[in-house]
N, C-alpha and C positions, 0 to 999 in steps of 0.2 A: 434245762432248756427244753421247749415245749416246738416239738417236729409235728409238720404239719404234714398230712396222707392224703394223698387224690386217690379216693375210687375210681378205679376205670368203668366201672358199673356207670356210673353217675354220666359220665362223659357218652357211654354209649346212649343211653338212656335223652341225653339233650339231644345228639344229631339225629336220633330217631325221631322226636317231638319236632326238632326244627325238620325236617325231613317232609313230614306228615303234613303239617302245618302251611309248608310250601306249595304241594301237593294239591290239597284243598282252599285253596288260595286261587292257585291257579284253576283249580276247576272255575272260578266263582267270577277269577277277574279277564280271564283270557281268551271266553267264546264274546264276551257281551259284546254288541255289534259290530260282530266282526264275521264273515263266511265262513261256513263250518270247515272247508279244504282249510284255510289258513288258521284258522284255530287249533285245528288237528296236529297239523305241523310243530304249528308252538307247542304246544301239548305234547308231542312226543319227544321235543328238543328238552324241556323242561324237567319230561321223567327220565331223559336215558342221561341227557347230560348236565344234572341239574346246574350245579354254579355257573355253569359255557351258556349254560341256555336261560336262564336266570336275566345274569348279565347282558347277554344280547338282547331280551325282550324290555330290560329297562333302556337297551340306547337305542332299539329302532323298533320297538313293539307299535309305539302311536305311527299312525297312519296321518295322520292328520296336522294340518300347521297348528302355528301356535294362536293360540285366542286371539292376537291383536291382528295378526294376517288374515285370519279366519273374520272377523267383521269386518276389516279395510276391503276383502274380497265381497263379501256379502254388499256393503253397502253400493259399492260400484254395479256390482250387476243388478241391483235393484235398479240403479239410475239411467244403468245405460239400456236395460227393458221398460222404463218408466215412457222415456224421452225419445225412445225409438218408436213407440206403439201406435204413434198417428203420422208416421213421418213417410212420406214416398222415398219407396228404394227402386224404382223402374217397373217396366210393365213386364208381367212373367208372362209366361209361355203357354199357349191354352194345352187343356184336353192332358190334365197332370191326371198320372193315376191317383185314386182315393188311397192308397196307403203310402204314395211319398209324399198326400198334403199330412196324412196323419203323421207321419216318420219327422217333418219341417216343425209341426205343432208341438210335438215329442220333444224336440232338440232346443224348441222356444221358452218350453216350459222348465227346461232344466238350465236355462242362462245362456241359450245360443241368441244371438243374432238376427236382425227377420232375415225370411230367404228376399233376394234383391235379383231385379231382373235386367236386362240390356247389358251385360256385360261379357266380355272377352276373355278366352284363357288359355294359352300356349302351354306347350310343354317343350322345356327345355332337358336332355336327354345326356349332353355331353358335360363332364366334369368341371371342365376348363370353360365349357361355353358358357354354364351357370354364372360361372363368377364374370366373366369379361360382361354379359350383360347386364348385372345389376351394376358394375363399374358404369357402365353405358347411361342407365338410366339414371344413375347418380350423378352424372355429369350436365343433366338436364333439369337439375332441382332449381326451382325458385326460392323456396321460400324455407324448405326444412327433408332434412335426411331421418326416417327412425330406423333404428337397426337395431333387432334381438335375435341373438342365436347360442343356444347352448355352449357351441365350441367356436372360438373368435381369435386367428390365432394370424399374424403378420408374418409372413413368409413368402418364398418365390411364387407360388401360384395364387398368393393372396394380393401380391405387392398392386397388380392394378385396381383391384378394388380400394386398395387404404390409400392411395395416389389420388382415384377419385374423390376418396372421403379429406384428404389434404385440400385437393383445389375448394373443393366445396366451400372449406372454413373460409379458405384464403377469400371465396366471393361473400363472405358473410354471411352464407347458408347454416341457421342452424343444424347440428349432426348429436341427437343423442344415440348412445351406443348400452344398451342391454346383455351382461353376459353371465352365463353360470359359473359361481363362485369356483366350487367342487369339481365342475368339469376343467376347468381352466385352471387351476393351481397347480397343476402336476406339470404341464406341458413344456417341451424346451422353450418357446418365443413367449413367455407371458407377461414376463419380465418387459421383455421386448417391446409387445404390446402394449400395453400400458403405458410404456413412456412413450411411445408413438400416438397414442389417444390423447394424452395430454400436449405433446408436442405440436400437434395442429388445432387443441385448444375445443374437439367435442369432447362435450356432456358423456358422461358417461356411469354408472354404475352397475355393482355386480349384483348380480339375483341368486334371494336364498344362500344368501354369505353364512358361511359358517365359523364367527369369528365371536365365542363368548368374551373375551377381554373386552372387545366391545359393546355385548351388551347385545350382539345379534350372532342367534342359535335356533334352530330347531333340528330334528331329527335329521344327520346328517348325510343320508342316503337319497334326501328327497331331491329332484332336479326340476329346473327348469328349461326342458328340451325343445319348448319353441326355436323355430327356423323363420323368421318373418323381416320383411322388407319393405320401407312406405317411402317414397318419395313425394311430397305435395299433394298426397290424399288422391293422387292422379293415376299411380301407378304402384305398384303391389308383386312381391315375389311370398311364396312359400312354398315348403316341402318339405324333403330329407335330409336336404346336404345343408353343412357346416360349413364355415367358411375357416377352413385349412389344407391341407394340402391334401391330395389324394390317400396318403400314406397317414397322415396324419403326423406324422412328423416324428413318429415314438422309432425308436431301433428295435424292438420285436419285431414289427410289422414290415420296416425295409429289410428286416434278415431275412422274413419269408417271403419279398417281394408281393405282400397281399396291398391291396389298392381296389377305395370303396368306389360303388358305383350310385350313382342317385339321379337325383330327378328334383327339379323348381318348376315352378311354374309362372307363370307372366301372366300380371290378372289386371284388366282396366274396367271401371266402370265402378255403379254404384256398392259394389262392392269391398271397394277397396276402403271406405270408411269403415267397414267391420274388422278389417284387417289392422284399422289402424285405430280402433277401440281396442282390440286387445293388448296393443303395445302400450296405449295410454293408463290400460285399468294395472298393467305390470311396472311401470312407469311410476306409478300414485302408489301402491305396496312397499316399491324400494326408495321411495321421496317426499312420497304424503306429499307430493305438486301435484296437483289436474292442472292435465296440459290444459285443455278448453273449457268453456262452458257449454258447450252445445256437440253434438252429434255433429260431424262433417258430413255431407252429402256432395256428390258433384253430378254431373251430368253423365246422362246415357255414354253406356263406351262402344266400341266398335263391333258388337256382336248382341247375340240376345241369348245368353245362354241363364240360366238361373242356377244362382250359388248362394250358400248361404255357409258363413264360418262356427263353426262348434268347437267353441275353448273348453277345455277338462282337466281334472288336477285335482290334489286335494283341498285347493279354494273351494270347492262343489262339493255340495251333499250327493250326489247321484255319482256315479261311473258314466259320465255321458257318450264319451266314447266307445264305451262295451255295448251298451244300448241302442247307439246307432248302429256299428255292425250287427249287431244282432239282428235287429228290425230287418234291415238291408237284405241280410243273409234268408229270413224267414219270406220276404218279398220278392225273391227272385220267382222271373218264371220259366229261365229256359240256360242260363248261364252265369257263375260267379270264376272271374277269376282272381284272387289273393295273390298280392306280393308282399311281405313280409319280413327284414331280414330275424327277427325275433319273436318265434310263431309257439308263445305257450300257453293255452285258450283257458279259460276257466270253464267248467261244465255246462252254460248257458252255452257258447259261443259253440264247444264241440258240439254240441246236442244241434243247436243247428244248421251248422256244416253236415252232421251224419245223415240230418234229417230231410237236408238239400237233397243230397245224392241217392235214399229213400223216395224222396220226388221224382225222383226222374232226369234233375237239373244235372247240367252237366259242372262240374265244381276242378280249377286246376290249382294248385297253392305252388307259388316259388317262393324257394329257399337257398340260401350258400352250403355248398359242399363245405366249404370249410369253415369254421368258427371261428372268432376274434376273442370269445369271451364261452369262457370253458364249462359254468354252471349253464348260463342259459343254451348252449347249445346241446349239451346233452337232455337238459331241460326239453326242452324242442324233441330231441332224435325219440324218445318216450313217446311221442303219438301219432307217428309213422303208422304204426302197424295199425290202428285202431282207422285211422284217417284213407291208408291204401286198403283195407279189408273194405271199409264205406263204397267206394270207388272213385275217390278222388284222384287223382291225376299230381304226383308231385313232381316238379321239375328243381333239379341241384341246378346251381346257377355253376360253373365250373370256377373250380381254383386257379390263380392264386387273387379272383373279384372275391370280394363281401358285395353280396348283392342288399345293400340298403335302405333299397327307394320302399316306399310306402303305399300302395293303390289299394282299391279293388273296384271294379266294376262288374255294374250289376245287369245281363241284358245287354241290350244298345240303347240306354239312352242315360240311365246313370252311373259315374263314379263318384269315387272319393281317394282324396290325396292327404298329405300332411307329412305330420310328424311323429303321430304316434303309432306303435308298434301293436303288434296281436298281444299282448301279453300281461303279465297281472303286475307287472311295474309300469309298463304306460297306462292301467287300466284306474290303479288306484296313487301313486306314487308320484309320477310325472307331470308333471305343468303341458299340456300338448295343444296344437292347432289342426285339424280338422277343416277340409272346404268341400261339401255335399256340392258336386256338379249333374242339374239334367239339362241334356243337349245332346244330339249324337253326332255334332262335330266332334264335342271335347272325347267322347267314348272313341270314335274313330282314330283320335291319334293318339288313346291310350293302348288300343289295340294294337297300334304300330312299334308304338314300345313295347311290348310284351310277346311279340313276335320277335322280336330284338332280343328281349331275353331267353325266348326257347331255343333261338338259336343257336343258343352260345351256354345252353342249361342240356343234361342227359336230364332222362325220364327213372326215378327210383319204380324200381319192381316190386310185388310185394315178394316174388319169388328172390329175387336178391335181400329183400330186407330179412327174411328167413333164415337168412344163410350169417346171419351176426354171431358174434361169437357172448359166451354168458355172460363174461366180464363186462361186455359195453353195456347189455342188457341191463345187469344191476347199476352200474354208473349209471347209465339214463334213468332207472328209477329214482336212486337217490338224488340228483339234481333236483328231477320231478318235484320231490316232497320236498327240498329246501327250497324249490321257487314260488310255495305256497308262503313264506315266514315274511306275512306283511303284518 
């Protein structure tokens, strides 16, 4: 009988070759377009922990949709820049600085929207008041309800809103409903939900479903974290809040009694068609339906403020959103204040916050004491020290709020609201909505909010941030370098 011998030789001999092999592989496949911070990341996941790191850069290495969402996106923003380019969006505002028409041009050229003049924008401030008044304005639809929002969840503090969207169907008001797969499958009501969406008979589907039995997959970390609201092309909400309950409904968060705080806003005027091309171009992605043939336009609304909306996401070759703060940030001339609740800047954005407060600008960033999500907050604590050495000014919003909301205004005369965060997941990864406001109405009662929040926020020291102990130090590093692995 003929016994067969494994050299062990042999066997070391292959994982050294497969080893190697991997090694320069990844040199070759893992910087190409991609920022050197998040290459490096891969790169060091790849050499310390090859097969962990291997495996993780095969199921969320691509940054990017998939081919067919990738031209369904392209072809829309082609059309909706095509069809928009001779069309009146209201009269703007004289005596614009030359670098917010350049910053408007900027944002045109990367798939934004034109900037649209004569229009109206509140802010709405309180949690509860958010949702009673898009109940409100939903109650006054003629003709169609669009609703998208990352998190869309039927509960007590949701109940007036879904009541409106019930009477709505009952008048024969179309109501489609837009919501993230990913974010939404985990949550207690979802179930709930759903059979209440069908129950009153709106349109509905999920964004960036992650369901390969079906036949619809991509990289499963990707979201779409739009916040947005169109009733009859007349009236318009966007921002930061979800429509679920304060707590969100999870039992961690009621055990620590944490409860977000956020901010919508009420937008009328020729704007609100840009607001509600975005729902349509997300609309057409998840149903290959165009709602319309044509751009909706309406009439002057009750203000003259100019706004223009900036969609961003990995639908888009550019980072449009990083490149509008940034701009923003290098164009201030005397004040920036950032709100934030998820503040992890990639080096362009630091570089010009440091380079603000080198100016002379006065620069304040808010953030939550306390974190909801444990990578990105330590993530975040990491550029403390580099941000308060700058001279920035941080304000902790106090525990047990997650301060959520999204701003920054530049000066007195512009801001910017939305839904996307400072950080290298809203910058490359997130589907987000952005609305450039100049007016120094709307800056005035952003400053009312944000007096709101220092109130109720202590000032971080650099001489308390000094006093951290090593442990948190290296944990905030290493978050750091895992919040680069896009």
């Amino acid at each position: 009988m003929i016994s067969i011998t494994f050299d062990p030789t042999w066997w070391l001999v292959l994982v050294f070759v497969t080893d190697l092999i991997i090694r320069i592989a990844a040199i070759i496949i893992v910087p190409r377009n991609r920022r050197p911070t998040a290459a490096m990341a891969w790169l060091l996941a790849i050499y310390f922990i090859p097969i962990v790191g291997v495996f993780l850069f095969l199921l969320i290495g691509n940054p990017r949709l998939p081919r067919k969402r990738r031209r369904k996106q392209e072809r829309i923003n082609q059309y909706i820049h095509d069809t928009s380019e001779s069309l009146d969006f209201g009269t703007l505002r004289p005596h614009a600085p030359a670098w917010f028409t350049g910053l408007v041009n900027l944002n045109r050229n990367l798939g934004a929207m034109p900037l649209a003049g004569d229009n109206a924008a509140h802010i709405i401030g309180g949690y509860q008041d958010s949702l009673d008044a898009m109940a409100d304005a939903i109650r006054e639809a003629e003709l169609y309800v669009h609703v998208e929002f990352y998190i869309f969840q039927s509960d007590a503090a949701t109940d007036n809103l879904f009541r409106a969207l019930e009477e709505a169907c009952e008048r024969g008001i179309t109501v489609r409903v837009l919501l993230d797969h990913w974010a939404n499958r985990g949550k207690p009501t979802y179930k709930k939900t759903l059979k209440r969406l069908d129950a009153m008979g709106a349109q509905w589907h999920l964004m960036l479903p992650v369901q390969p039995l079906k036949g619809k997959y991509q990289r499963p970390d990707l979201r779409n974290h739009r916040k947005l609201l169109v009733i009859d092309n007349k009236v318009a909400f966007t921002g930061s809040q979800n429509v679920t309950d304060s707590t969100y409904n999870l039992r961690k968060n009621i055990r620590r009694g944490l409860h977000w705080v956020d901010l919508m806003v009420r937008i009328e005027g020729p704007v609100v068609a840009s607001v509600n091309a975005v729902f349509r171009s997300d609309w057409y992605s998840e149903t290959d339906e165009v709602l319309d043939d044509e751009i909706e336009l309406m009439e002057a609304g009750p203000g003259d403020l100019d706004c223009q909306i900036i969609p961003s996401g990995p639908g888009f070759e550019f980072q449009n959103n990083l490149k509008l703060f940034a701009g923003l940030l290098f164009a201030a001339q005397r004040k920036i204040i950032i709100v934030s609740p998820y503040f992890v800047p990639d080096e362009a954005l630091l570089l010009a916050i440091t380079t603000a407060c080198q100016r002379g600008i006065h620069v304040e960033l808010f953030v939550s004491e306390e974190g909801d999500q444990a990578l990105v907050y330590h993530a975040q604590r990491s550029y403390y020290e580099a941000l308060l050495r700058a001279g920035v000014k941080i304000w902790m919003y106090q525990r047990p709020f997650i301060l959520h909301s999204k701003s920054m205004t530049i000066d007195d005369e512009v801001a910017i609201v939305g839904s996307s965060n400072m950080d290298m997941r809203s910058f490359g990864l997130n589907m987000e909505i952005s609305m450039l406001v100049r007016g120094e109405e709307f800056v005035r009662e952003m400053r009312a909010i944000e007096d709101g929040y220092r109130s109720l926020s202590r000032e971080l020291t650099l001489a308390e941030w000094e006093q951290q102990p090593l442990r948190s130090t290296v944990l905030d590093n290493l978050a750091r370098l895992t919040s680069a692995l896009q």
